[in-house]
N, C-alpha and C positions, 0 to 999 in steps of 0.2 A: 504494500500500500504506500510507503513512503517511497519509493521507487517512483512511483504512476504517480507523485506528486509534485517530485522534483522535476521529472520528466515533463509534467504538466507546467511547472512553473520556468522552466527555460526556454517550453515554446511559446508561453505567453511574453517572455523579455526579448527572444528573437525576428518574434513573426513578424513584428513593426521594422523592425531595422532590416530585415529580408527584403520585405513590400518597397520602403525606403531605395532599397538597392538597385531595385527593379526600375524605380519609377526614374531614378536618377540616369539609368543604362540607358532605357528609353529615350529620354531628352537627349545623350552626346548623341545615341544611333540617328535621331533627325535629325540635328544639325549638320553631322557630318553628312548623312543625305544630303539635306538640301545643297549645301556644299561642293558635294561633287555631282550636283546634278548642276548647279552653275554652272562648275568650270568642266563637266560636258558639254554644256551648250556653247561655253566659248569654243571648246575643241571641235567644236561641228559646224561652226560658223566661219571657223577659220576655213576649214576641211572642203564646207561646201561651198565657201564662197555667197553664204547668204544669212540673213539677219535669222537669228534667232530669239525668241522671248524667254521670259520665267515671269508667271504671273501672279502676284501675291494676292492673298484674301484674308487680312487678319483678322477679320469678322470671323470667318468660317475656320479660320487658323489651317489653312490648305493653299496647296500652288499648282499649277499647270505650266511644264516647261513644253517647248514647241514641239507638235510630233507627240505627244506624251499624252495621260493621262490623269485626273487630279487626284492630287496626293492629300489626304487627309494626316493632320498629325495623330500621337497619340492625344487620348483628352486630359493629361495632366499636364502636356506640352502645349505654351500658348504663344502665341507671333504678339511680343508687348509691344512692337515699335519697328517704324520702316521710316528711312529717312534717305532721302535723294529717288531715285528711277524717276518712273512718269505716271501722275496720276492717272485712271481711267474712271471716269466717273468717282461718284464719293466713297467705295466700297473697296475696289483693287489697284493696287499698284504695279507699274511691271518695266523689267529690266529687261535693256536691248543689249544684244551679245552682236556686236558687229566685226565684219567679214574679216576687218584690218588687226583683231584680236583686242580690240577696246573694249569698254564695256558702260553703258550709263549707267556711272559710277552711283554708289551710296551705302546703306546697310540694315541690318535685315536683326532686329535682336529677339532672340526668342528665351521663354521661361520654363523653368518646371514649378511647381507652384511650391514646393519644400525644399528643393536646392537652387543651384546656381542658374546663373541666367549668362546666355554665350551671346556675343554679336560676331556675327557676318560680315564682313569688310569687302565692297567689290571695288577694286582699285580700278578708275574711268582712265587711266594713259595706259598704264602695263596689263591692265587684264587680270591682274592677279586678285584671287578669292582668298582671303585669310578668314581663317578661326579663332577667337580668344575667348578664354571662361571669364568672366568677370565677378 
């Protein structure tokens, strides 16, 4: 009986911190999604010589990159903040990946609602997509 008690009381002090583990996994696995679904679309725009988009919906917390289909985040993953691309109407925002490997520069910051919060960096001369945890 004290066996099945202790046992009981280690999974009540783990299960949180498990869950915890899980939610936080989830949040880097989208970022760096989305991430390299950017700088796919750079590599495809270069490639083909034509404009490609990534289209943000931080209402809906999902993106559509060109060619693709919309990506839903998980739901403890939320898009807190988008700053530069090009507004579309009052709902989504979207970044143009052009041919010459540029990109309409800005950033993309998204949260887990219990841990950290990462922003997105699309650098508009080099092209380059950084990641930092903040």
């Amino acid at each position: 009986m004290a066996v099945l008690l202790i046992i009981g009381l280690a999974s009540a002090i783990t299960l949180p911190s498990f869950e915890r583990g899980i939610r936080k996994r989830q949040a880097r696995q989208s970022v760096l999604g989305l991430a390299a679904t950017a700088r796919d679309l750079r590599r495809r725009a270069i490639d083909e010589g034509t404009l490609k988009l990534l289209t943000l919906s931080p209402r809906e917390d999902s993106y559509l990159a060109s060619g693709g289909e919309i990506v839903r985040l998980p739901e403890a993953i939320k898009i807190t903040g988008v700053a530069g691309g090009e507004p579309i109407g009052d709902r989504l925002t979207q970044f143009v990946f052009f041919p010459n490997g540029s990109i309409l520069g800005g950033a993309i910051e998204l949260s887990d609602r219990d841990g950290p919060s990462y922003l997105i960096r699309l650098d508009p001369m080099v092209g380059r997509v950084v990641v930092t945890r903040q």
